[in-house]
Structure formats: C-alpha cells, structure tokens
C-alpha positions as CSV (number, residue, x, y, z in Angstrom):
1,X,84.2,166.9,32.8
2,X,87.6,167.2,34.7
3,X,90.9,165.9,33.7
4,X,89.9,162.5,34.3
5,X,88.0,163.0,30.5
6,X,91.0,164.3,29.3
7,X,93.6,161.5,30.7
8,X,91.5,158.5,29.0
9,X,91.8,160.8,25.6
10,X,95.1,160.8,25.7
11,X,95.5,156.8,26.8
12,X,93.3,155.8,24.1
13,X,95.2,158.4,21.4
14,X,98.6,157.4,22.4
15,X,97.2,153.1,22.3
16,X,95.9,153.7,19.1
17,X,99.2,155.6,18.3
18,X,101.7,153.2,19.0
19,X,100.4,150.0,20.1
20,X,101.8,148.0,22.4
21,X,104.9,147.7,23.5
22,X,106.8,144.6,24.7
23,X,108.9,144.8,27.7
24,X,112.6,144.1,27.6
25,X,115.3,141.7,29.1
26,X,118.4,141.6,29.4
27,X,118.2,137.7,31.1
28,X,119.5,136.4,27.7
29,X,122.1,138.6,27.1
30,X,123.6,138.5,30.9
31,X,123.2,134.3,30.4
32,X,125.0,134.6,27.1
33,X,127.4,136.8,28.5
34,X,128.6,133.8,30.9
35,X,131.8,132.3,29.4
36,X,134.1,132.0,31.8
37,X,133.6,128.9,34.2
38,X,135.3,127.5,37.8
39,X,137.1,123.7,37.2
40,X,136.3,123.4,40.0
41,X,132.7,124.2,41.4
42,X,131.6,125.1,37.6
43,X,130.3,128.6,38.7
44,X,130.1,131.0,35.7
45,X,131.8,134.3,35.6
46,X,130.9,137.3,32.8
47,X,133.9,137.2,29.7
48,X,134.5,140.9,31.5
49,X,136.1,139.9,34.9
50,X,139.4,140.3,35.5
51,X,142.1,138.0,36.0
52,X,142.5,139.8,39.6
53,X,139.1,139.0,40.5
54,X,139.3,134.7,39.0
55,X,142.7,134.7,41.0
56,X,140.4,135.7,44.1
57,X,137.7,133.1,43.6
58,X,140.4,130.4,43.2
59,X,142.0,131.6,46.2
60,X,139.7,132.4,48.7
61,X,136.9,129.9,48.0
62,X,139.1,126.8,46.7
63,X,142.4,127.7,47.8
64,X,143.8,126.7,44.9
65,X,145.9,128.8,42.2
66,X,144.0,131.0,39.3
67,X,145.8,128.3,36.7
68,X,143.8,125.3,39.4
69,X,141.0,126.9,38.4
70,X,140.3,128.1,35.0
71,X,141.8,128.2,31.9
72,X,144.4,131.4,30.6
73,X,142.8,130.8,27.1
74,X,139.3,131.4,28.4
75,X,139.6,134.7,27.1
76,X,140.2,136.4,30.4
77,X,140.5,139.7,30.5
78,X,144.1,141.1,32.1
C-alpha cells in the first residue's frame, strides 16, 4: 500500500490518542466584554475603547457631547 495506508494509521492512532476535541469561541467572551452602552441609540461598545473614540460616536452619529451620551463612571477608559 501507499501513503494513503499510512495516513488512516495515523488518523485512527492520533483519534484514539486524544479524542475529540471541541472547537472554541470567543462569542461569549466578546458579548461579555460589552459594558459600555450609547443613551442614546443603546449600541454597545467593548470596556476597552477610549474616551476619544465615545466622544466620536456622540459626535458624529448623535451630535451630541460624549457626557449626552454615556456615562464618565462607565468605566471608560482615558
């Protein structure tokens, strides 16, 4: 036989090895992640964007101020 024997071998030794393994997401951990929300059109922001970045949101899709917007004790980072 050619390497084709030898590939199922090692399939079948590395299954019975270590079994199957699940796949991982991060979905959860990104949703979790999402503490920071608009006042205004409740979109949620990661707890690691700037202040810079809020002030921007407020400004160029509300036109309102960062404070309009969300709140300092959010835990926003500087």
């Amino acid at each position: 036989m050619g390497n084709g024997n030898r590939a199922a071998q090692k399939r079948e030794r590395n299954a019975a090895k270590g079994g199957s393994k699940e796949p991982k997401s991060q979905l959860k951990s990104n949703a979790a992640a999402l503490t920071i929300k608009c006042k205004t059109c409740f979109q949620s922001f990661q707890s690691t964007t700037n202040r810079n970045m809020l002030g921007d949101h407020a400004t160029n899709k509300h036109g309102k101020t960062f404070e309009d917007c969300f709140n300092p004790d959010d835990g926003v980072a500087r």
